[in-house]
C-alpha atoms as a printed R data frame, in Angstrom:
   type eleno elety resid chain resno       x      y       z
1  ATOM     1    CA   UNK     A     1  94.431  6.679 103.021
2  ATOM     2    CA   UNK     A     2  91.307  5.108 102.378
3  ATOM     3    CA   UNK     A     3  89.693  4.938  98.613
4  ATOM     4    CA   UNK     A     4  86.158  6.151  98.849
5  ATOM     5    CA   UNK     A     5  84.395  4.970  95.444
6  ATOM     6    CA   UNK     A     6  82.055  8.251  94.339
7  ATOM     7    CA   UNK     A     7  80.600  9.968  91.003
8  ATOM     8    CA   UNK     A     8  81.447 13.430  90.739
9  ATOM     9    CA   UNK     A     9  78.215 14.763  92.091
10 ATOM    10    CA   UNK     A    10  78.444 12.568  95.195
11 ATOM    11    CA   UNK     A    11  81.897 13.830  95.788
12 ATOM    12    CA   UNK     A    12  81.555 17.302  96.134
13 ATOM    13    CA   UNK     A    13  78.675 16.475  98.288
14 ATOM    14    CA   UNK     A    14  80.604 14.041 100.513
15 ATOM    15    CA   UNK     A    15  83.184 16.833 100.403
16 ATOM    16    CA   UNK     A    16  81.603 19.674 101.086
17 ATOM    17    CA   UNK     A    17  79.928 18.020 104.215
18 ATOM    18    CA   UNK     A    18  82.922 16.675 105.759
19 ATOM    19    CA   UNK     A    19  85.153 19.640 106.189
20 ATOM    20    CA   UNK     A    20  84.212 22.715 108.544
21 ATOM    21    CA   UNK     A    21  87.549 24.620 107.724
22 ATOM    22    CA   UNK     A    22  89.739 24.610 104.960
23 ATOM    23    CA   UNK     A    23  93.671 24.606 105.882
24 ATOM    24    CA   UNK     A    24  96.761 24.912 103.369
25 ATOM    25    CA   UNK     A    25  97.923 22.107 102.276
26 ATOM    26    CA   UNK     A    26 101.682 22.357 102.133
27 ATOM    27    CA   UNK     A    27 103.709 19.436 103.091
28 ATOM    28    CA   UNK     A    28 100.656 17.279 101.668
29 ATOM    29    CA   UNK     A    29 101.023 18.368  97.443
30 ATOM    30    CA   UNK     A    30 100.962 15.126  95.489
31 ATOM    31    CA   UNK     A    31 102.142 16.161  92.175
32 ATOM    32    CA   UNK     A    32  99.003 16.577  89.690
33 ATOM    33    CA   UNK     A    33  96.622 15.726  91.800
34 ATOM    34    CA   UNK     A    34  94.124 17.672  93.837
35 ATOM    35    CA   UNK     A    35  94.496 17.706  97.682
36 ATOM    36    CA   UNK     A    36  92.466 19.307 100.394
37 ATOM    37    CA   UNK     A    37  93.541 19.676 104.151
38 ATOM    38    CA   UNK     A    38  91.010 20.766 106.475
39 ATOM    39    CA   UNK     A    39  89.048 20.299 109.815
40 ATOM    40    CA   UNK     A    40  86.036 17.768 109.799
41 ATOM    41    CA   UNK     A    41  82.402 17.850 111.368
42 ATOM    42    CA   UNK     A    42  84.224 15.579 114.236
43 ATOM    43    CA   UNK     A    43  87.316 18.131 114.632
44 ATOM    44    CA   UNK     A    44  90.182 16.188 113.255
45 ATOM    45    CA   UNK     A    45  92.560 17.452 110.910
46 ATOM    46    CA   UNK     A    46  92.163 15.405 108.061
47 ATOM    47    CA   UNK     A    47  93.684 15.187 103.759
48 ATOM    48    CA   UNK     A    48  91.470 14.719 100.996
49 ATOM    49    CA   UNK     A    49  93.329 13.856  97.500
50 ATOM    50    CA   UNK     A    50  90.750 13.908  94.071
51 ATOM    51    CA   UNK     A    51  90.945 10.493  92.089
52 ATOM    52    CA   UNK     A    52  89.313  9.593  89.021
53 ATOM    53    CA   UNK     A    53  87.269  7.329  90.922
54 ATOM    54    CA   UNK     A    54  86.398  9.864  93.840
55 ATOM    55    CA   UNK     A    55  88.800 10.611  96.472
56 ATOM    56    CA   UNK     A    56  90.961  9.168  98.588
57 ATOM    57    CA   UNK     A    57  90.330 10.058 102.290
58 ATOM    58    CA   UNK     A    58  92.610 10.408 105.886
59 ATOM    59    CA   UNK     A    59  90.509  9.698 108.243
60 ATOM    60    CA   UNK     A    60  88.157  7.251 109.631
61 ATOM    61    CA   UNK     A    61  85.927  5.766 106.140
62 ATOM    62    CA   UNK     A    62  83.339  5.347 108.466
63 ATOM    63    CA   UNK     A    63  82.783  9.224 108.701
64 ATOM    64    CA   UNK     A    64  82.125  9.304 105.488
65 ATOM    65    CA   UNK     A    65  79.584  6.836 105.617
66 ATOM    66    CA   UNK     A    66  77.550  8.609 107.771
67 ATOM    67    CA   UNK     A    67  77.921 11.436 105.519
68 ATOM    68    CA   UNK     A    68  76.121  9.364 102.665
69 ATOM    69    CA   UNK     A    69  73.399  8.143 104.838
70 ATOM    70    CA   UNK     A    70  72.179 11.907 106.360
71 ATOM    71    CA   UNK     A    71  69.247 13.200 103.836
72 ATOM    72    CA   UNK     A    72  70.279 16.045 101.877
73 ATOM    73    CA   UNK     A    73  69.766 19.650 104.552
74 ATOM    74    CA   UNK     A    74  68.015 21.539 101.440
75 ATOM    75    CA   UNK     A    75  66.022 18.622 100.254
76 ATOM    76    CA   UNK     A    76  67.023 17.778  97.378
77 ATOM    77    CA   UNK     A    77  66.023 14.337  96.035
78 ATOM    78    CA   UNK     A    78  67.883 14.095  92.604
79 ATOM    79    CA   UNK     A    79  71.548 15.293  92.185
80 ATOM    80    CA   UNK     A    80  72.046 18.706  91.002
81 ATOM    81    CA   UNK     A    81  73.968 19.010  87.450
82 ATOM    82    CA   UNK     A    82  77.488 20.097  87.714
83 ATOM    83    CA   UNK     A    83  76.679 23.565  85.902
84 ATOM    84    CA   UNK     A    84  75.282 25.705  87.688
85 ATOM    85    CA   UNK     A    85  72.044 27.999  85.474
């Protein structure tokens, strides 16, 4: 697993733009902490795990990398507040 560094708002970003399909996670639980399984943009099967300082990530870090240097698809030029109005 690689440690990708991320605030909040990043993260679900980063997230939400790697995977293309959710999968259960069994056999991947860590205790307290939040995982995600899934299939990414690339079509690996890959585990996400939430961290206080972002996430910590399966796969190649370099994926996520070029995740962070696409321009947002909507836009969007400042990050959007976690709360939704």
């Amino acid at each position: 697993m690689t440690r990708i560094g991320a605030t909040p708002s990043e993260t679900s970003c980063l997230i939400s733009n790697l995977f293309t399909e959710i999968r259960p996670v069994c056999g991947h639980c860590e205790g307290d902490s939040v995982v995600l399984c899934g299939v990414t943009y690339e079509g690996q099967e890959e585990t996400v795990v939430l961290r206080d300082y972002g996430f910590d990530y399966s796969g190649d870090p370099e994926t996520v990398e070029n995740i962070r240097k696409r321009r947002c698809i909507y836009g969007n030029k400042k990050k959007l507040p976690a709360d939704f109005k």
